[in-house]
C-alpha positions in Angstrom: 26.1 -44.6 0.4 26.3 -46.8 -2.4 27.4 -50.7 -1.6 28.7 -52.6 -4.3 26.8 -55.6 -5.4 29.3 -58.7 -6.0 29.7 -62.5 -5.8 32.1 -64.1 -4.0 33.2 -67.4 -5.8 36.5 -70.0 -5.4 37.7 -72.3 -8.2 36.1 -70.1 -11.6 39.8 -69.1 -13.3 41.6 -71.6 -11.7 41.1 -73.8 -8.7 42.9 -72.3 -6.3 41.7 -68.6 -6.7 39.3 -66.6 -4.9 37.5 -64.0 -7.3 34.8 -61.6 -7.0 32.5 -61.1 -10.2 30.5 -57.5 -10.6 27.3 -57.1 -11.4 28.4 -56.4 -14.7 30.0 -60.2 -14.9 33.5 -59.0 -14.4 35.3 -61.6 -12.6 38.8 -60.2 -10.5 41.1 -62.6 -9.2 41.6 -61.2 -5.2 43.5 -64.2 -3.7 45.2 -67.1 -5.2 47.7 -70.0 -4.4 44.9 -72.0 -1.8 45.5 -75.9 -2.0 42.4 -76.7 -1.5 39.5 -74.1 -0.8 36.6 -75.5 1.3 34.6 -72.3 1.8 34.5 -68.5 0.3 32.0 -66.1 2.4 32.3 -62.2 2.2 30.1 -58.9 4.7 28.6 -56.3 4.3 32.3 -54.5 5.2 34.2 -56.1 2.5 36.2 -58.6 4.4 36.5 -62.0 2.8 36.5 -65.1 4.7 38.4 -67.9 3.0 38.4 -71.2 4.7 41.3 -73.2 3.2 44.7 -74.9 3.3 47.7 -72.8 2.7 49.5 -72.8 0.0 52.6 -73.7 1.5 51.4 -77.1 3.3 49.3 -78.7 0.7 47.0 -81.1 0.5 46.0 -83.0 3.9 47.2 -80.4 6.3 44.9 -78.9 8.6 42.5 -76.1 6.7 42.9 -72.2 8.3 40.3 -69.1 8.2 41.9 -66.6 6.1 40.5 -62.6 6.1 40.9 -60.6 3.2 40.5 -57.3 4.0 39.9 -54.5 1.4 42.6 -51.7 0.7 41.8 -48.5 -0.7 43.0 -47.8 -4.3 45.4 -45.0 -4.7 
């Protein structure tokens, strides 16, 4: 089995995206809309942790732990 070899980062195409950038230095959006991202960490399973306010409260609210989980392509 193959694992794909990727960064996690927050804040490259805009500030308030989470992206993931391939080996080959592709960068994919995969979340977007955070007010204020503190951290981005990702395991060996694909899940990404995103520790952030929502987008809905804004600045000074209290920050949440998001999971991203990956979904299969069609």
């Amino acid at each position: 089995q193959v694992m794909l070899r990727e960064l996690v980062i927050t804040g490259f195409t805009m500030p308030t995206r989470v992206s993931r950038v391939s080996e080959a230095g592709e960068v994919i959006d995969v979340a977007r809309a955070f007010s204020r991202i503190e951290t981005v960490l990702a395991n060996h399973e694909g899940n990404i942790y995103v520790w952030a306010n929502p987008p809905e409260i804004g600045p000074g609210s209290r920050t949440t732990l998001y999971k991203l989980k990956p979904v299969l392509a069609e």
